[in-house]
C-alpha positions as a printed Julia matrix, in Angstrom:
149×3 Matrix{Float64}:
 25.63   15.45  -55.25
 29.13   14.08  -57.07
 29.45   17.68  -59.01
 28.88   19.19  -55.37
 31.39   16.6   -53.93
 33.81   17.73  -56.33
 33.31   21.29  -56.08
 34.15   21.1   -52.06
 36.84   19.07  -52.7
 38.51   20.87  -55.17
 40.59   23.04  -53.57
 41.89   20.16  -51.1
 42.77   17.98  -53.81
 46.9    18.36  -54.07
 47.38   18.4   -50.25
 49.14   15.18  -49.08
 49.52   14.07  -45.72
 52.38   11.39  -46.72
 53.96   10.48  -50.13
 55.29    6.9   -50.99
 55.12    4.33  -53.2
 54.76    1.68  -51.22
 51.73    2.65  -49.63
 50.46    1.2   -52.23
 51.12   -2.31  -51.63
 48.76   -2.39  -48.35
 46.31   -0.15  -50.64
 46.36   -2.85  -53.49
 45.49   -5.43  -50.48
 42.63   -3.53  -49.2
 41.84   -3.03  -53.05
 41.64   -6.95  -53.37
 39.52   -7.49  -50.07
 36.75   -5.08  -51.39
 36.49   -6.63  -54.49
 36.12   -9.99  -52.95
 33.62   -8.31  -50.48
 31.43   -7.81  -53.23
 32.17  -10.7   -54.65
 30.7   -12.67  -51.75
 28.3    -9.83  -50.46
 26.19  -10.4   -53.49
 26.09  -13.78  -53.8
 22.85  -14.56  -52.42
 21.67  -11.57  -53.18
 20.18  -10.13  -56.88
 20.3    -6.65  -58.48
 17.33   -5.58  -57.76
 18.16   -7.34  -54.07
 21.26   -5.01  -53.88
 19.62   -2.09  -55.6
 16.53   -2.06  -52.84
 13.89   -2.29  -55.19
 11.84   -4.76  -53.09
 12.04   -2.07  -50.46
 11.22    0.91  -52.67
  8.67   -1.06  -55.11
  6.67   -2.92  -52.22
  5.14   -5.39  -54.5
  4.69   -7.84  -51.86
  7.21   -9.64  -53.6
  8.59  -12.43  -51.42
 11.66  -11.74  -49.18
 14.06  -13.8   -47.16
 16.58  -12.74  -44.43
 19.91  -14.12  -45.83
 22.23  -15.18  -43.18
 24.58  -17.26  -44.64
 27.71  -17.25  -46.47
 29.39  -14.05  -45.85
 26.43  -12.71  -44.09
 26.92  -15.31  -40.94
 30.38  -13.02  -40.39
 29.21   -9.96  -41.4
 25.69   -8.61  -41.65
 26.52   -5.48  -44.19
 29.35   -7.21  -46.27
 28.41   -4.28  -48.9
 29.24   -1.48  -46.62
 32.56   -2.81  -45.44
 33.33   -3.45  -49.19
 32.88    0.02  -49.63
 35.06    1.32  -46.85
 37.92   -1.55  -47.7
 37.7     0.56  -51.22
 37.76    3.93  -49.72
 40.61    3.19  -47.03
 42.67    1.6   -50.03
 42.5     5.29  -52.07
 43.03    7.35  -48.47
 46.46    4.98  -47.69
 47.68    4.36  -51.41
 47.16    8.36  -52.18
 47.79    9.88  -49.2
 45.53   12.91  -49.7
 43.44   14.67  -47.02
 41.39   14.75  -49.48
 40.56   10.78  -49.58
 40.98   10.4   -45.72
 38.2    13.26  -45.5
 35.39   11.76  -47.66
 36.64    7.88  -46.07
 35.53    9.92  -42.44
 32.35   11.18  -44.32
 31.95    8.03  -45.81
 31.87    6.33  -41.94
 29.42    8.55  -40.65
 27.38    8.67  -43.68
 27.47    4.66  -43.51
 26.64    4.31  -39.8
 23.76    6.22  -40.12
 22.66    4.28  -43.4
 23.54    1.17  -41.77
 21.33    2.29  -38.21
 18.27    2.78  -40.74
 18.57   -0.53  -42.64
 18.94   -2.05  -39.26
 15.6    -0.6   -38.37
 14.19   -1.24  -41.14
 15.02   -5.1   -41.44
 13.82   -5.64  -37.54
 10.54   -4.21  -38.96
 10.53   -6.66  -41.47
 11.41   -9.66  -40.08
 11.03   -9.44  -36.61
 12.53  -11.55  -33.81
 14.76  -13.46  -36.28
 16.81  -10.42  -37.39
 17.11   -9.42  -33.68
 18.74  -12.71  -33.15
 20.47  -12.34  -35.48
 21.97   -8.69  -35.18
 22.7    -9.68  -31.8
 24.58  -12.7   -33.11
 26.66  -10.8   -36.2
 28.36   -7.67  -36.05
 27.35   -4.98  -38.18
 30.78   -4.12  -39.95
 33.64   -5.31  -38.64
 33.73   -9.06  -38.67
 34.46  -11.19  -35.23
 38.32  -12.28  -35.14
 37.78  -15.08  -32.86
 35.11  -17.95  -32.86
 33.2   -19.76  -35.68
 30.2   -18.37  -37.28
 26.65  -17.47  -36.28
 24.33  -19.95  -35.15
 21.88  -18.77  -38.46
């Protein structure tokens, strides 16, 4: 899929949209916010926890709905991490290019994020709806405390 990536991409890789140097100072911020995304994103979570390999392995291995630290702001701290990365390239580049696979990387993302929503109300039930209806997905509330979880 990257080689394929690449190939498509190829020929759309020297067209900018804007060129300046400090672009990257707001890139370098949204650079730091990732990395402290999944910093605190994986806190309460393992590898294999990250990875999915409870999901995939279905050992009956014991699993817990994690709803604090990060996760009582955001449920899918991961996810924004990866589009605070993505936006940082598209804005500190400037290339179609970036701003292309950051829209591909949305969609792509919403639809992974719908499943794993799904997915997690199969698995735990009424407290996940409770608690998706009490914690946005992505984008984190501006006003007000924390969740109730």
């Amino acid at each position: 899929m990257f080689v394929l990536v690449l190939l498509l991409t190829a020929p759309f890789r020297g067209f900018l949209l804007y060129q300046s140097n400090w672009t990257w100072l707001p890139a370098a911020c949204l650079f730091a916010l990732g990395l402290w995304l999944y910093k605190n994103g994986s806190a309460n979570f393992g590898l294999k926890q990250l990875q999915g390999t409870p999901e995939v392995s279905g050992n009956g291995a014991e699993q817990r709905l994690v709803t604090a630290g990060i996760r009582s702001h955001v449920r899918h701290p991961i996810y924004l991490a990866h589009l605070c990365e993505m936006l940082a390239w598209s804005v500190g580049t400037g290339l179609a290019v970036c701003y292309a696979l950051t829209i591909w990387g949305v969609i792509t993302g919403a639809f992974m994020i719908y499943c794993e929503d799904v997915e997690l109300e199969k698995r735990f039930g009424e407290p996940y709806r409770e608690y998706r209806a009490s914690v946005p997905a992505v984008i984190p509330r501006l006003t007000g405390g924390p969740s109730r979880m």
